[in-house]
C-alpha positions, 0 to 999 in steps of 0.5 A, spaced: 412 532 286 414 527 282 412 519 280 417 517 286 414 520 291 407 519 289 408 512 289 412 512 295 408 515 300 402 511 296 406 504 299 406 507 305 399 509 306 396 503 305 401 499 308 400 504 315 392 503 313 393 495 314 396 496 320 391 502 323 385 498 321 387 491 324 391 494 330 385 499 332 390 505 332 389 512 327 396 511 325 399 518 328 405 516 330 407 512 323 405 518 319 408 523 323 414 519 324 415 518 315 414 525 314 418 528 320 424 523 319 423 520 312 421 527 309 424 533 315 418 536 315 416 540 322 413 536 327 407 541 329 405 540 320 406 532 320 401 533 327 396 537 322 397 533 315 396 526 320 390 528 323 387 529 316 389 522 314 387 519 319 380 521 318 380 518 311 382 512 313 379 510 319 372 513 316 372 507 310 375 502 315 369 504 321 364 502 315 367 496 313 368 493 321 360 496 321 358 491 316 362 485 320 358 487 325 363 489 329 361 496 331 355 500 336 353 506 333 351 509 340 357 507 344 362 509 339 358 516 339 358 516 346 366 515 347 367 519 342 363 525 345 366 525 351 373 524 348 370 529 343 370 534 350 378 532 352 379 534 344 376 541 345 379 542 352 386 541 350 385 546 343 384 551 348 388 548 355 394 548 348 392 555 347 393 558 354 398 554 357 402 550 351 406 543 353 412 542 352 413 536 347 417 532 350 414 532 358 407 530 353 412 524 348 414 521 355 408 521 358 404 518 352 410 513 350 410 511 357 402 509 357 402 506 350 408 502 353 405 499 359 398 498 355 402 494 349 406 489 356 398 489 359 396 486 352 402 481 352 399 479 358 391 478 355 394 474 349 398 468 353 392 469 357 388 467 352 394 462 348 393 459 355 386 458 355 385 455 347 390 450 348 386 447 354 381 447 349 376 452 354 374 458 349 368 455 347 365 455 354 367 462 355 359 467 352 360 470 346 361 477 346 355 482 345 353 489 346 346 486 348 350 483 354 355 489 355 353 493 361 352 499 359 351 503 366 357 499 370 362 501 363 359 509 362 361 511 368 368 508 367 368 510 360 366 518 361 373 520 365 378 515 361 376 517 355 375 524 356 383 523 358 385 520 352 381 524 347 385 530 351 391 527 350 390 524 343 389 532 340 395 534 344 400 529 340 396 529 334 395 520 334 388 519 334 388 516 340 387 509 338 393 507 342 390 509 348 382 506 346 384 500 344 387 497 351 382 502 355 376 497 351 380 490 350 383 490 357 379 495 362 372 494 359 375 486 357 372 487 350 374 482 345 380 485 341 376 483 335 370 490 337 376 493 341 379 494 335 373 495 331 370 501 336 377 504 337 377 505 330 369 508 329 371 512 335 377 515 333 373 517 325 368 521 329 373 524 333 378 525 327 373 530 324 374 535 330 381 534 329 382 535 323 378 541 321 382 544 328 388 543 325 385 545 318 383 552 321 388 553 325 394 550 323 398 547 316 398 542 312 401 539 306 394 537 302 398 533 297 401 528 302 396 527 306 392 525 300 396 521 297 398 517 303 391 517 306 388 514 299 393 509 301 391 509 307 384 507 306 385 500 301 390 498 305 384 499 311 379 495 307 384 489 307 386 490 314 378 490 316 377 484 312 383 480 313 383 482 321 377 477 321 379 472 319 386 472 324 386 467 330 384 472 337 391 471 341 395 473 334 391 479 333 392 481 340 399 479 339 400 484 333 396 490 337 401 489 343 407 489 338 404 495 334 404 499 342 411 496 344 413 498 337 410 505 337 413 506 344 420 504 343 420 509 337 417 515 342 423 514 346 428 513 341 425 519 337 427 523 343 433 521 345 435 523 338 432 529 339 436 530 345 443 529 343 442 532 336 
């Protein structure tokens, strides 16, 4: 491998970092898509290598967003174990009956489209209030007020579902975490982000010794773009703090609409082609 590449998939990294610590997503989508499209790497190793990035990444970034006290341990084991159980049910559903890739692509892009057009919705929403000079009336957001018993019941089959369809697809699963928490549960996009991301490190683990055990993956590339991934995940972390809230929502809308379209574009490329 030589210093071209190396330097390359480290600019990557850290930049896919940056994006996946502050927008609260694995970053799945863009490490497959540099490998398959960038490199022509078959799509079941980028799916493998991808899931071992991720769990790099998002594990330094859970410690920073924990530190800014923007994560529950005990509610992001909780999601994560019930995602946890989609995760084990579709290694075996993938076994028995395999998916058809294109059927599962339509499907997540199709979700992850309307969530990034919800997400638009809350940020104007939320552009609307602060210019009426209202967001200081509103309560501030703590998992000492969350209502754990009305939200546990809605969060067992959601993301159940979602880590299911995650460890189809090899994308971590944020995309579908974060507009479940930010527009569902109406967690503030700031612990949305921070909750998606812890729950997608414990998930991740799974995933990738899964991934591991039973398929391939190319070690140096996902070391290299997931030691860029994790410095450009403390300066997300960081930065994402500092950033007004309808601007972050803005950005986590635009990352979805954008990981949406290029789903779509993917696979009309692989149609005709």
């Amino acid at each position: 491998m030589d210093a071209i590449l190396i330097v390359i998939l480290l600019v990557f990294g850290v930049l896919f970092g940056i994006i996946g610590s502050m927008a609260g997503i694995g970053g799945g989508a863009l490490h497959m898509s540099l490998m398959t499209l960038g490199f022509g790497i078959p799509f079941y190793i980028a799916r493998n290598t991808s899931s071992f990035i991720i769990v790099l990444f998002s594990g330094v970034a859970s410690i920073s967003y924990f530190k800014q006290g923007k994560v529950n341990i005990k509610l992001s084991l909780f999601f994560a174990g019930f995602a946890l159980l989609g995760s084990i049910s579709s290694t075996i559903f993938d076994i028995v009956f395999p998916i058809d890739d294109t059927v599962l692509r339509i499907v997540i892009a199709s979700v992850v489209l309307v969530s990034g057009l919800n997400m638009i919705k809350k940020a104007l929403n939320s552009l609307k209030r602060e210019k009426l000079n209202i967001m200081d009336q509103e309560i501030p957001f703590s998992f000492d007020s969350f209502d754990y018993k009305v939200n546990l019941k809605k969060g067992i089959p959601l993301f159940f579902l979602a880590g299911f369809v995650a460890h189809l697809s090899g994308i971590g699963g944020g995309m579908l975490f974060v507009p479940i928490l930010c527009i569902l549960f109406e967690m503030p996009i700031y612990f949305s982000t921070a909750t998606s991301t812890t729950m997608i490190f414990f998930i991740g683990i799974y995933n990738a010794s899964a991934r591991i055990v039973t398929g391939i993956i190319l070690p140096w590339f996902g070391l290299l773009i997931g030691v860029g991934a994790i410095l450009g995940s403390i300066y997300g972390a960081k930065v994402s703090k500092k950033i007004r809230k309808h601007y972050l929502q803005f950005f986590v809308a635009v990352i979805l609409l954008g990981l949406a379209i290029k789903m779509y574009y993917d696979m009309v490329l692989q149609h005709f082609l």
